[in-house]
C-alpha positions as CSV (number, residue, x, y, z in Angstrom):
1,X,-24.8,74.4,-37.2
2,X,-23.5,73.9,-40.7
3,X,-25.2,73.4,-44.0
4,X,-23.5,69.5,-44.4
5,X,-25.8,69.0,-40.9
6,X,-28.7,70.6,-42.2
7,X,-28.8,68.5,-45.3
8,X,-27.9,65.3,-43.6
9,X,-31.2,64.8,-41.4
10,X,-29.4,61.7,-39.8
11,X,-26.3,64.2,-38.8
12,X,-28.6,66.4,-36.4
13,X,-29.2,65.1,-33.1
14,X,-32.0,63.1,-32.1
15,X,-34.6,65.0,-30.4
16,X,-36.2,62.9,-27.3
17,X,-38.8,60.5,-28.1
18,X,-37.9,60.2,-32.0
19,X,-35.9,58.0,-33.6
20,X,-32.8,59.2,-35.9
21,X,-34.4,57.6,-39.0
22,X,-37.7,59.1,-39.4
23,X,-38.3,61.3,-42.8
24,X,-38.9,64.7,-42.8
25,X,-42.0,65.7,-44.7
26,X,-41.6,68.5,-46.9
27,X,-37.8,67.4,-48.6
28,X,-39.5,65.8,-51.8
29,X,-39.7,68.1,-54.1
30,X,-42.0,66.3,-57.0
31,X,-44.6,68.4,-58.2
32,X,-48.4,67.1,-58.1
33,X,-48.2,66.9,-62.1
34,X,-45.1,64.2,-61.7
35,X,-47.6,62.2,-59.0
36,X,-50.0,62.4,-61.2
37,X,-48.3,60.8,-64.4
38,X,-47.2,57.9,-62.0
39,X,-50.8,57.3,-61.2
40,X,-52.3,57.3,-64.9
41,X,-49.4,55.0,-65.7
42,X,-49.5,52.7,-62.6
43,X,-53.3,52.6,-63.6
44,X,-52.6,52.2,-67.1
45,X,-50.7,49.2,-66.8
46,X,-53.4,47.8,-64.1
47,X,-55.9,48.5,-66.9
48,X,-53.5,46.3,-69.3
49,X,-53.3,43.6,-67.1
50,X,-56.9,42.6,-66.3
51,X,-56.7,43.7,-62.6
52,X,-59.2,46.6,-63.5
53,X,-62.1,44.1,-65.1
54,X,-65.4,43.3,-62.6
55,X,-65.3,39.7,-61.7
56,X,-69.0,39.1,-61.8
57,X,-68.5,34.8,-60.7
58,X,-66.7,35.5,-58.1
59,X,-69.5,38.1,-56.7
60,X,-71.9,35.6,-57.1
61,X,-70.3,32.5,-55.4
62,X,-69.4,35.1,-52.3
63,X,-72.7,36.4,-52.3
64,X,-74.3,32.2,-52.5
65,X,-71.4,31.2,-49.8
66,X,-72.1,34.4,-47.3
67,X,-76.1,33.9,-47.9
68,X,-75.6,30.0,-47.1
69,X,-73.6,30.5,-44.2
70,X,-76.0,32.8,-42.4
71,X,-78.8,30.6,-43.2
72,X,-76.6,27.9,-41.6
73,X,-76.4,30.4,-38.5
74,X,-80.1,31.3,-38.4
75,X,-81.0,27.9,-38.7
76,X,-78.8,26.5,-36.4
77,X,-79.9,29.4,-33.7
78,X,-83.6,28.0,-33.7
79,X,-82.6,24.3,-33.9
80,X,-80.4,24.0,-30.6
81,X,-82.7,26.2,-28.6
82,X,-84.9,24.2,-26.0
């Protein structure tokens, strides 16, 4: 087997049961510092945006829907019942 093959995981045969196109884990070489700086950015520019920020109305209308729905349900359980 050759070193072209070796580096060309789509030139080696496919084993039985696996497809041709699967990644091999262990070929990216990025270090945990490099993941790391792509986090703190990808969070810095959620941050930036607003997506980060509690959205306090929208808790409380769930919170007022879910409670009036299952009251709906409770009620409704008693009310149909001979």
């Amino acid at each position: 087997m050759s070193i072209e093959a070796l580096s060309n995981p789509s030139a080696l045969p496919a084993r039985e049961g696996f497809p041709k196109d699967v990644a091999v884990r262990g070929t990216n070489s990025r270090t945990q510092e490099q993941y790391t700086a792509d986090y703190a950015a990808l969070l810095a520019t959620m941050d930036d945006l607003g997506l980060m920020r509690r959205r306090y109305g929208w808790y409380i209308a769930r919170c007022l829907l879910l409670l009036g729905l299952y009251t709906t349900g409770f009620v409704a359980l008693f009310a149909f019942t001979p």
